[in-house]
BAMAR-472212 format. One line per 2 residues: their letters; for each residue x, y, z of C-alpha. Coordinates in steps of 0.05 Angstrom, whole numbers, plus 5000, padded with zeros to 4 digits. Each point is the difference from the previous one (the first is absolute). Example, Ala and Ser with C-alpha at 12.3 -4.5 7.8 and 13.67 -1.06 7.14 Angstrom:
BAMAR-472212
AS) 5246 4910 5156; 5027 5069 4987
end
This chain:
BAMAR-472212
XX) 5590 4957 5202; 4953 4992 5058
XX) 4941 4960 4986; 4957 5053 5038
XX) 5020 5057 4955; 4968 4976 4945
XX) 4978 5051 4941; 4922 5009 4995
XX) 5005 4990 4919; 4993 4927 4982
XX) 5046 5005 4947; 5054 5022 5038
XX) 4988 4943 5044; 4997 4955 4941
XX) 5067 5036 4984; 5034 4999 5062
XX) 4973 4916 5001; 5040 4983 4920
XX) 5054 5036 5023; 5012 4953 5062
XX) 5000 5061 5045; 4939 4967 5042
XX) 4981 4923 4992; 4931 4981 4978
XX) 4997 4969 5068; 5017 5057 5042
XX) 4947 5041 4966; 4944 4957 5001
XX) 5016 4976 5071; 4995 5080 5015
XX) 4938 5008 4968; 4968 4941 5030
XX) 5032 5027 5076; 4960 5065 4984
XX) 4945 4967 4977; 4995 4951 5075
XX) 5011 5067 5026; 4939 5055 4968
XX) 4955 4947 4976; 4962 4986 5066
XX) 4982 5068 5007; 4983 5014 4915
XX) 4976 4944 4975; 5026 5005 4932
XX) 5016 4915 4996; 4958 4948 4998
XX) 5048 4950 4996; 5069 4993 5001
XX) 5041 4943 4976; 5075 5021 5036
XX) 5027 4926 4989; 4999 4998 4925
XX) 5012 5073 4986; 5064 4998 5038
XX) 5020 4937 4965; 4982 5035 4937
XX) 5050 5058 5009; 5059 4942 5019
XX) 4985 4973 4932; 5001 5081 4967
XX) 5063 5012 5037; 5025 4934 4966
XX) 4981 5024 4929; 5021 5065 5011
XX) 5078 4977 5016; 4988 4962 4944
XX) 5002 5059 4951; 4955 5010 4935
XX) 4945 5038 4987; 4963 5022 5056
XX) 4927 5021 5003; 4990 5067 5035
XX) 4965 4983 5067; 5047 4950 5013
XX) 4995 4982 5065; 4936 5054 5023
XX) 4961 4972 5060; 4929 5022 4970
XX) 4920 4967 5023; 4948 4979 4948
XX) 4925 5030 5015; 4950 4952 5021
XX) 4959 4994 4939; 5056 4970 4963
XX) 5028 4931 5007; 5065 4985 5030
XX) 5027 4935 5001; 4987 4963 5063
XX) 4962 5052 5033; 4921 5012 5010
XX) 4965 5044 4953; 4945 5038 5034
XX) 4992 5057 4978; 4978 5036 5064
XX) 4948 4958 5014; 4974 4944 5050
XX) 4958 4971 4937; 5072 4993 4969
XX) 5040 4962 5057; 5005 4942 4975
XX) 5029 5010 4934; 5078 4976 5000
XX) 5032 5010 4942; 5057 4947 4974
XX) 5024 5045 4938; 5025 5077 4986
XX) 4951 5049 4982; 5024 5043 4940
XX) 5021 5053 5051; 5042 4954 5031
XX) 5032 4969 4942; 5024 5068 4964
XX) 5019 5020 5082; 5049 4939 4998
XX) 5021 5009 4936; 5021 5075 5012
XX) 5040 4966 5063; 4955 5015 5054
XX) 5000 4961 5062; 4921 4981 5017
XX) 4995 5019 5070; 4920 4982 5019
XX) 4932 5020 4977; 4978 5081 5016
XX) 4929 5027 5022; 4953 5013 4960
XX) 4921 5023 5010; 4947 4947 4988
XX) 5006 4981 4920; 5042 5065 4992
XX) 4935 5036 5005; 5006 5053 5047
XX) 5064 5060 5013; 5010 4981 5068
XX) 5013 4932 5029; 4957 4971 5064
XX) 4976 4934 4990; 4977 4942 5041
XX) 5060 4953 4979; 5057 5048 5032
XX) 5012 5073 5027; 4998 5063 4962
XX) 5059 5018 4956; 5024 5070 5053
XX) 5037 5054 4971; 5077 5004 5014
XX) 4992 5076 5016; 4935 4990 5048
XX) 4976 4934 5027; 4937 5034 5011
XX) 4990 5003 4920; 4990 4956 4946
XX) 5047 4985 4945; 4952 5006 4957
XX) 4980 4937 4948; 4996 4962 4974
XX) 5077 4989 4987; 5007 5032 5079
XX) 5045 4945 5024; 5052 5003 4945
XX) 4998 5084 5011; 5013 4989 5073
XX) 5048 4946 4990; 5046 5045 4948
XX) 4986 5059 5043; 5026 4975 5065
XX) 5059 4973 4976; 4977 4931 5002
XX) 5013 5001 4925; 5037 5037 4952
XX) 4945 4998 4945; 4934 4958 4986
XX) 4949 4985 4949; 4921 5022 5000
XX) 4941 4991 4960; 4954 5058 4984
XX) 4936 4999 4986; 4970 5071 5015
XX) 5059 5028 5038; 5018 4937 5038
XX) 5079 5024 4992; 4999 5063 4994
XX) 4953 5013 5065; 5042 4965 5042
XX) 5063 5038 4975; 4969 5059 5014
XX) 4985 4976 5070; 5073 4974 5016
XX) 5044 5051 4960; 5027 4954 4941
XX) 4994 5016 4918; 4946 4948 4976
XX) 4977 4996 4925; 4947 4965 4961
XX) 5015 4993 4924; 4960 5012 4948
XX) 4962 4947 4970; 5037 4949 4964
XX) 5069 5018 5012; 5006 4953 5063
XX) 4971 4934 4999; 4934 4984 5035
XX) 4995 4935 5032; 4921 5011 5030
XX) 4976 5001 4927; 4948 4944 5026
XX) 4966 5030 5053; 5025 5082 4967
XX) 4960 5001 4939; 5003 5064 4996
XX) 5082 5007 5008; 4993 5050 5054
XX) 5055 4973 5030; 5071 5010 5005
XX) 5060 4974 5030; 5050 5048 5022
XX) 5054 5026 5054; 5005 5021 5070
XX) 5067 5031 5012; 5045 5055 5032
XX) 5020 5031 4934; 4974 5019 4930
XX) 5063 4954 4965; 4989 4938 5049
XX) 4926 5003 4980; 5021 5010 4920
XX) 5043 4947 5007; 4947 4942 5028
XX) 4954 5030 4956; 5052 4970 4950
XX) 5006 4937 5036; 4925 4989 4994
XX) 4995 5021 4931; 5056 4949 4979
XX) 5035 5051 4962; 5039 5060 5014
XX) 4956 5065 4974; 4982 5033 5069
XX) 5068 5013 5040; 5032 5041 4938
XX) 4945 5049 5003; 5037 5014 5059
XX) 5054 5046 4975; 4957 5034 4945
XX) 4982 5070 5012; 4926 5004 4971
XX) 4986 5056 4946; 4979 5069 5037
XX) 4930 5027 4984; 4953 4949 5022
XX) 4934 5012 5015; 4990 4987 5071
XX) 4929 5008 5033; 4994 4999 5081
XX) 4938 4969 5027; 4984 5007 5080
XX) 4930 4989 4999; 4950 4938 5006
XX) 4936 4987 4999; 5010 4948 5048
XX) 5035 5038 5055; 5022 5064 5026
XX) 5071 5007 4982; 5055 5009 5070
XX) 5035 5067 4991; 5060 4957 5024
XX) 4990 4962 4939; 4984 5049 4949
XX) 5059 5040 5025; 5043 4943 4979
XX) 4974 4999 4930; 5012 5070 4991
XX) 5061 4992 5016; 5024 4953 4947
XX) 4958 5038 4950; 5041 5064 5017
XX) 5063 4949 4996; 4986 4978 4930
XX) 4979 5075 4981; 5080 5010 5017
XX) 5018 4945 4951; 4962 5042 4949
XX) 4939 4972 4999; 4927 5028 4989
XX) 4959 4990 5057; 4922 5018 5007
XX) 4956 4972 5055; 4937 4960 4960
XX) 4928 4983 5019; 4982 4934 5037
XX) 4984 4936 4971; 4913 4985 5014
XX) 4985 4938 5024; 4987 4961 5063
XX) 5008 4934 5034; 4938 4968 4968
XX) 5034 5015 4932; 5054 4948 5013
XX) 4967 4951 5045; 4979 4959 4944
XX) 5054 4992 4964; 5050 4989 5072
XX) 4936 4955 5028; 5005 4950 4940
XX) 5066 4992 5002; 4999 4977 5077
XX) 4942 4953 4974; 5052 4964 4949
XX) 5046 4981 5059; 4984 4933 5001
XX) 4982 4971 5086; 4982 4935 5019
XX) 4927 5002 5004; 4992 4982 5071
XX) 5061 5046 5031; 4955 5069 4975
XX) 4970 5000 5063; 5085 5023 5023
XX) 4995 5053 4963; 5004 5067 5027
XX) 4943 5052 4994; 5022 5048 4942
XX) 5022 4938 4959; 4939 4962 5010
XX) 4961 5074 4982; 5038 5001 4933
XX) 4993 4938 4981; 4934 4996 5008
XX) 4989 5063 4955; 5052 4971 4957
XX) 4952 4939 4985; 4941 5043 4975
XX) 5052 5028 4946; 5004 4978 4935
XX) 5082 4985 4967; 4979 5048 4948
XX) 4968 5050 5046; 5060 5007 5046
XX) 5042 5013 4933; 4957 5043 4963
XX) 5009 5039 5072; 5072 4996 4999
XX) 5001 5031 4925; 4949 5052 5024
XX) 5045 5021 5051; 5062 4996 4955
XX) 4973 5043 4949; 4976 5057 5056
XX) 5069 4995 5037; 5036 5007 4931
XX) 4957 5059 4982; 5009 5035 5063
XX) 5079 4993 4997; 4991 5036 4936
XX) 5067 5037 4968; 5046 4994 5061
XX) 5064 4971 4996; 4996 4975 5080
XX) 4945 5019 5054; 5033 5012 5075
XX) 4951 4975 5059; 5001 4984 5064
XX) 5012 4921 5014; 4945 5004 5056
XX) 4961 5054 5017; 4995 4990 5069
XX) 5046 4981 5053; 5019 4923 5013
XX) 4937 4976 5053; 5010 4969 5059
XX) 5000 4927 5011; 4935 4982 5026
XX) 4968 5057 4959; 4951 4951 4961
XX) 4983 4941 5049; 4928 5028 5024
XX) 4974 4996 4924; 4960 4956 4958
XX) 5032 4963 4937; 4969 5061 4957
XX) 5019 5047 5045; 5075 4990 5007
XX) 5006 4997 4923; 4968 5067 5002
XX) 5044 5030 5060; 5059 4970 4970
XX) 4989 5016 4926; 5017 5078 5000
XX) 5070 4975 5015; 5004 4985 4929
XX) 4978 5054 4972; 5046 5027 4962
XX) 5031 4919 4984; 4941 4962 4970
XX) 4986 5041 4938; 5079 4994 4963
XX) 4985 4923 5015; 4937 5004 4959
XX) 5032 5041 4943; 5061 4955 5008
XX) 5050 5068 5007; 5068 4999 5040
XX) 4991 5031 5058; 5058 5002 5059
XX) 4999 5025 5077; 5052 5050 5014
XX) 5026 5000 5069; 4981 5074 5016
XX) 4991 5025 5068; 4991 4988 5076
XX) 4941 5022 5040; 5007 5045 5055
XX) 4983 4926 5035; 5065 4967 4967
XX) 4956 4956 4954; 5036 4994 4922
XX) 4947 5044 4956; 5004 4971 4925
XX) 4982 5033 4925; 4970 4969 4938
XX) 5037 5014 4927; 4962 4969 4948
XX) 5021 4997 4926; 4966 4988 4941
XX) 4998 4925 4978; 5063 4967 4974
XX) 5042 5062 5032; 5030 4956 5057
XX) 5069 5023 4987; 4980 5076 4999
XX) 4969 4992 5071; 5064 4965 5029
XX) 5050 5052 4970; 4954 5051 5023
XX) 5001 4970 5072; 5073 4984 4998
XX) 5008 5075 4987; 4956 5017 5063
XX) 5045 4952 5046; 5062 5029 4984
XX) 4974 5074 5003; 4975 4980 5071
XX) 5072 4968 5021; 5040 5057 4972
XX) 4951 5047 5037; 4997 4960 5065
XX) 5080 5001 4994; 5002 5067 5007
XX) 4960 5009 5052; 5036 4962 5040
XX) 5070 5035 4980; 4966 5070 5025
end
């Protein structure tokens, strides 16, 4: 098999790899080709480290003729984002205030990566402190999208969305905090999940009192997500889910409206048409009321958090705007106030939800902006602009649902258009049958489209 005809599903890479069919070597020396080739122009890496990650797949090849028990990304080229530490790289998080920090040990992303069998290829972009969904900071330039360089790639796990999305990878790892992976899947065509709370770990318990966060997949299909999902979990209970067909009945609701935007048709067209997809499954589907709220009602609560990032007093002043906003807000709230906000919020998002079995929404709802679209704003300001991007993201975080982004849709401008399933809490495995159901409906339909 040619090296260049490589499947788009990681674990038919990874099978292709145990089998012998492709080296370690071969693969990873691809990916990193690609990556000297379409990094210039996206930005998705930060840094790369070609030397040892090519001397890391001799060593998997070695193993691998070897025989045994294999793990089953055995020989993946994949990044880690650049909040996390990698061994003998810089961890800066997307910021100038950061660019010092050089990190001589494996960030628990990076040690379950290697222990799954990936190959580390560099550190990927990431917005300042993971703040923001889109990535232009003063330390390196915007994360682009693979389908427009004119757009973001959203944030703030943009880089590793463009890097699986234009081949430079065959599947990464993100962090979400209010939509930071499933925004940029939306924006770059890839299934992205965040878990419910508690059934992945949570290494930012220091400075994520609350647990917002999440880690999570970026990936071309449902069952390579499921199956990092079980990498990160450390046990297998995601990929199974798979191969279920979920009970018919459910109690679907379809939201398309905001308070914080006005919907794109383009968008809510999507939406509508995965509702009517899992109405053909034999579902129930009714279109519910909008969740109230604004920015200011989650400002708090996201503001503190930035505030328990600990910076070197003196390299503040590095900063950019919107960090040094929420951080000063952040200081003038309490520990207990932020989480008496949090459960505030949790108990109106749980209310709202209500009797449904899974709510369909769009993943955005607006189109992907244009890079540049932000730079003539204040701190404030840009959080503001920006924040309507998560609309339909930051509130499962809060009430610690699963939520996923469904690759949906093109525009009529050729950008990916994304949509939101949410589950109730704990239902992980419904949402990823569910979705696993939607991807094949949409491959037997595309496949006979293209027989007519």
């Amino acid at each position: 098999m040619r090296v260049h005809d490589l499947p788009r599903s990681a674990l038919e890479l990874a099978a292709l790899v145990r089998r012998r069919t492709l080296s370690a070597v071969d693969v990873v020396r691809h990916h990193l080709e690609v990556i000297s080739e379409k990094n210039p122009d996206l930005g998705a890496f930060v840094e790369l480290r070609e030397d040892r990650a090519l001397h890391e797949a001799e060593r998997i090849d070695e193993r691998i003729a070897r025989g045994g028990d294999l793990p089953p990304f055995l020989g993946l080229p994949t990044g880690i984002k650049d909040h996390e530490h990698l061994r003998g790289c810089f961890t800066r998080a997307g910021s100038r205030a950061l660019r010092w920090v050089y990190s001589p040990v494996d960030g628990f992303m990076a040690r379950v990566c290697r222990r799954a069998g990936f190959v580390l290829c560099g550190k990927l972009a990431t917005s300042e402190l993971t703040i923001l969904p889109f990535i232009e900071t003063e330390l390196h330039p915007p994360a682009r999208n693979p389908f427009s360089r004119a757009h973001y790639a959203g944030g703030s796990s943009g880089g590793s969305a463009a890097a699986v999305a234009s081949g430079m990878l065959p599947i990464a790892p993100g962090s979400d905090g209010a939509g930071s992976i499933r925004i940029p899947a939306a924006c770059c065509g890839l299934w992205g999940m965040k878990a419910s709370r508690g059934a992945l770990p949570n290494p930012y318990r220091a400075f994520d009192r609350p647990l917002l966060s999440s880690i999570g997949p970026l990936a071309h299909s449902v069952r390579d997500a499921a199956a990092l999902m079980d990498v990160l979990a450390g046990e297998r209970k995601f990929m199974s889910a798979c191969e279920e067909t979920p009970r018919r009945g459910l109690r679907v609701r379809l939201l398309l409206e905001t308070p914080l935007a006005e919907v794109d048709d383009e968008h809510a067209r999507a939406a509508r048409a995965i509702a009517q997809r899992l109405e053909s499954f034999g579902h129930h589907v009714d279109e519910g009321e909008p969740l109230d709220g604004g920015v200011d009602d989650f400002v708090p609560l996201m503001a503190r958090m930035v505030a328990n990032v600990p910076v070197v007093p003196f390299t503040e002043r590095w900063l950019e705007p919107t960090t040094r906003w929420l951080r000063t807000r952040g200081k003038r709230v309490s520990q207990r106030a932020a989480m008496q906000c949090k459960e505030d919020l949790e108990k109106r998002v749980l209310a709202w939800f209500g009797d449904a079995d899974l709510w369909i929404t769009p993943t955005m709802p607006t189109a992907i902006p244009l890079v540049g679209s932000f730079r003539d704003l204040d701190g404030e300001g840009i959080f503001r602009a920006a924040a309507p991007l998560g609309a339909f993201t930051a509130a499962f975080n809060v009430s610690g649902q699963p939520a996923l982004n469904v690759p949906a849709a093109r525009s009529r401008a050729g950008l990916p258009i994304g949509v939101q399933l949410v589950g109730r809490r704990g239902e992980d495995r419904l949402l990823l049958s569910l979705a696993a159901m939607i991807e094949e409906d949409s491959r037997e339909e595309a496949s006979r489209v293209a027989s007519l």
